[in-house]
C-alpha positions in Angstrom: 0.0 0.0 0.0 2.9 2.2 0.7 4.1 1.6 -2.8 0.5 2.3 -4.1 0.4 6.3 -2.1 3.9 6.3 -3.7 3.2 6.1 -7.3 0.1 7.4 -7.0 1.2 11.1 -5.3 4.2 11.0 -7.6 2.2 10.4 -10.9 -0.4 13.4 -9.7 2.9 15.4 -9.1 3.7 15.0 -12.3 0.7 15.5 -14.3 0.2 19.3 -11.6 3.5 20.0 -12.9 3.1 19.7 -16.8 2.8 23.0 -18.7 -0.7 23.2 -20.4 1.2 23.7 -23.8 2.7 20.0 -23.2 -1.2 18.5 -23.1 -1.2 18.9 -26.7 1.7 16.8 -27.0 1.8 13.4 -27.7 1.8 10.6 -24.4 3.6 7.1 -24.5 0.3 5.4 -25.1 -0.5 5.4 -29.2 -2.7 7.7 -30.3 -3.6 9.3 -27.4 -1.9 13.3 -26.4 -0.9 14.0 -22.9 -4.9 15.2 -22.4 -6.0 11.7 -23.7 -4.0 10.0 -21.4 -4.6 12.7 -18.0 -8.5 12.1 -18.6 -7.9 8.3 -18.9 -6.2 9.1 -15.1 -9.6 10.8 -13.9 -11.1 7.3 -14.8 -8.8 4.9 -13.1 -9.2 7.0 -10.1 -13.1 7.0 -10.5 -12.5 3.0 -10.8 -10.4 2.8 -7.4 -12.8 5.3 -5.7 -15.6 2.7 -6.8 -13.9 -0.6 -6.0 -13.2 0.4 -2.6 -16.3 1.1 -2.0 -17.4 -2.7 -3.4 -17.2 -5.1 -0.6 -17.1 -8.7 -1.4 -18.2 -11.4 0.8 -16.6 -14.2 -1.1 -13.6 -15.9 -1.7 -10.8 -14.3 -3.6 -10.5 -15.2 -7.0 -7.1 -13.1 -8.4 -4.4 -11.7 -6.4 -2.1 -8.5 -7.6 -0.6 -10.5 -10.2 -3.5 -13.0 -11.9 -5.7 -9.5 -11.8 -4.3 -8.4 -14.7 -4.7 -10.5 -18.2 -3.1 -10.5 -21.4 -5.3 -8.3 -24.2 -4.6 -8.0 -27.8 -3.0 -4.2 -28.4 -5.8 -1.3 -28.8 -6.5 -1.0 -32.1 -8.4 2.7 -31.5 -11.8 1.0 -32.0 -12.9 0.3 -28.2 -15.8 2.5 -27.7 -14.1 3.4 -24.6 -11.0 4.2 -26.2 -12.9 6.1 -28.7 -14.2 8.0 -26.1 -11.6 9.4 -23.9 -9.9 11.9 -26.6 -13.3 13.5 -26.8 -13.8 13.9 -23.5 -10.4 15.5 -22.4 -11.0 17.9 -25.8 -14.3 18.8 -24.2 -12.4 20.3 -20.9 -10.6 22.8 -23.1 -8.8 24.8 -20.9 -5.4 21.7 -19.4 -6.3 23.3 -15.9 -9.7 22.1 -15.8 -8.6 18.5 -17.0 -5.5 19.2 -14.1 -8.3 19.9 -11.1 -10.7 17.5 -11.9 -7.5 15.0 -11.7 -6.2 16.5 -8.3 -9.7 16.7 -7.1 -10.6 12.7 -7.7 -7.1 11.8 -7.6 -6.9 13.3 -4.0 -9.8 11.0 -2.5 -8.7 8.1 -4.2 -5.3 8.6 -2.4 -7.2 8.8 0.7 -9.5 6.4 0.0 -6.6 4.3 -0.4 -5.2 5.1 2.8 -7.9 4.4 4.6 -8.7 0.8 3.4 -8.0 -2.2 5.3 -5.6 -4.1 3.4 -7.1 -7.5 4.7 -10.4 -6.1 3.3 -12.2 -7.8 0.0 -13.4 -6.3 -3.0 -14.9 -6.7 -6.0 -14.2 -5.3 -9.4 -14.4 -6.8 -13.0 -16.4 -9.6 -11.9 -13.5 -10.7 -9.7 -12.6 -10.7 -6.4 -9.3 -10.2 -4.9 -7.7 -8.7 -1.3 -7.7 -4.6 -1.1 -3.5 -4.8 -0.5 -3.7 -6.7 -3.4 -5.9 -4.4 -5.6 -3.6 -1.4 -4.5 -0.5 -3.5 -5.3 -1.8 -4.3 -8.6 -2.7 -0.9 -9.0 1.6 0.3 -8.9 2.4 -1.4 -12.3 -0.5 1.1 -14.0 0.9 4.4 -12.1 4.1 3.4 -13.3 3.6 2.8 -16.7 0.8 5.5 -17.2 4.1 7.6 -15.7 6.2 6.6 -18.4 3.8 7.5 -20.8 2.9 10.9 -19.3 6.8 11.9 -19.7 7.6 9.8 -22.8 7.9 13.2 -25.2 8.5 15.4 -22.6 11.9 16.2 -21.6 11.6 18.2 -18.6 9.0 15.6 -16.7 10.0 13.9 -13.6 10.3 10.4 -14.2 8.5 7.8 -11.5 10.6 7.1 -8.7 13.1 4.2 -8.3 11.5 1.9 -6.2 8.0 2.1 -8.1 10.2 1.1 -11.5 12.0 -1.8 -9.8 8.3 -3.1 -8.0 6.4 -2.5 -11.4 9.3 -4.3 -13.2 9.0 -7.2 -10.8 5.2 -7.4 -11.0 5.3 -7.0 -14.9 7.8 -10.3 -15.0 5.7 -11.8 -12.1 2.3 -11.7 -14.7 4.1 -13.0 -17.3 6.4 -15.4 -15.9 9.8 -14.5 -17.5 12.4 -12.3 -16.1 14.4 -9.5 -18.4 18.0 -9.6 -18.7 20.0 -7.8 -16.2 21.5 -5.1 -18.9 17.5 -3.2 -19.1 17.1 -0.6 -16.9 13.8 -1.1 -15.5 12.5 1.8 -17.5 13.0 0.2 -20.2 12.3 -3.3 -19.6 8.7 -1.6 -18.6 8.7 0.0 -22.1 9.5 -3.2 -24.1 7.9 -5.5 -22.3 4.8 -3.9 -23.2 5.1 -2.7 -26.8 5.4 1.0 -26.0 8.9 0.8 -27.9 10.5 -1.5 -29.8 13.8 -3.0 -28.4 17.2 -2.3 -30.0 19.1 -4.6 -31.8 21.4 -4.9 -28.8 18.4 -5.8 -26.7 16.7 -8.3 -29.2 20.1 -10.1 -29.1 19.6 -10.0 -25.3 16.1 -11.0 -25.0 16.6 -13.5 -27.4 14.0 -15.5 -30.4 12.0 -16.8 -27.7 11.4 -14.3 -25.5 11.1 -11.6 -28.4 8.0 -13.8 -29.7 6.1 -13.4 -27.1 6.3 -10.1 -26.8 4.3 -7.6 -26.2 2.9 -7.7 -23.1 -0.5 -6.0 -23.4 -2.7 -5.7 -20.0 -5.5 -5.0 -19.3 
């Protein structure tokens, strides 16, 4: 959970810190700008706000890891997908996009804080532990941190120990660890298709482990 506040406060920092000029530039998720991807933020938020307030009174039936499942790459035709650049266009003005993130943001951070890790709840017709729901939770702050700073130069990237637990969840889900030589930035941006890998880093990977990839969750 501490990891959760951690990524969480340091992905909002980022996002209150981007100039509203760089919302109209492009994010590390294809085909979505900086506002396409901030909005998509208001949502998850909105999502944790919701599950924690979903108590389950059964079993578990995922943990952190088996909670998130391999999807084919978004193709832009998800109606959902669809949706989001309209609605961040619709704000207009970056700092109304930037409040309504702080303001939902904020209360999922508390909400968050609040929540008894021992606790069950229910989202996406599964059922799983509130530590592990907020654990599970770290690998999206950090990549959605990557993405937020992919084209822009001056943005803080997520901190250390976020990279290294997202890194270890990612190879957790998928059951393969990365070679040593990738940072864990960019085993994170590899091992999900939001770049390809270098020659040097194919040769690394290897034929077996580079047919498998990407890792697309969701």
């Amino acid at each position: 959970m501490d990891l959760f506040s951690r990524s969480w406060a340091a992905l909002l920092a980022a996002v209150a810190e981007t100039p509203d000029e760089d919302f109209a530039r492009p994010s590390g998720c294809a085909g979505w700008l900086v506002r396409d991807l901030v909005c998509h933020l208001v949502i998850d938020a909105q999502d944790v706000l919701i599950t924690l307030a979903t108590p389950a009174a059964t079993a578990p039936t995922v943990d952190a890891s088996s909670y998130w499942k391999r999807v084919e790459p978004p193709t832009g035709d998800d109606p959902l997908d669809a949706l989001i650049p309209r609605l961040a266009a619709a704000y207009g003005d970056p700092a109304l996009l930037r409040f309504h993130l702080d303001d939902v943001g904020s209360a999922a951070g508390r909400a968050a804080g609040l929540a008894d890790p021992a606790g069950l709840v229910g989202t996406r017709d599964e059922v799983l532990s509130v530590g592990d729901y907020l654990t599970a939770y770290v690998l999206e702050w950090t990549l959605h941190h990557l993405d937020l700073v992919a084209h822009l130069p001056a943005g803080a990237p997520p901190p250390a120990e976020t990279l290294a637990a997202a890194r270890r969840a990612l190879e957790r889900i998928v059951g393969t660890a990365f070679p040593t030589s990738f940072s864990d930035v960019d085993a994170l941006r590899v091992g999900t298709g939001r770049r390809a890998p270098s020659q040097a880093e194919a040769a690394a990977l290897g034929a077996e482990f580079l047919g498998r990839l990407p890792f697309v969750l969701g």
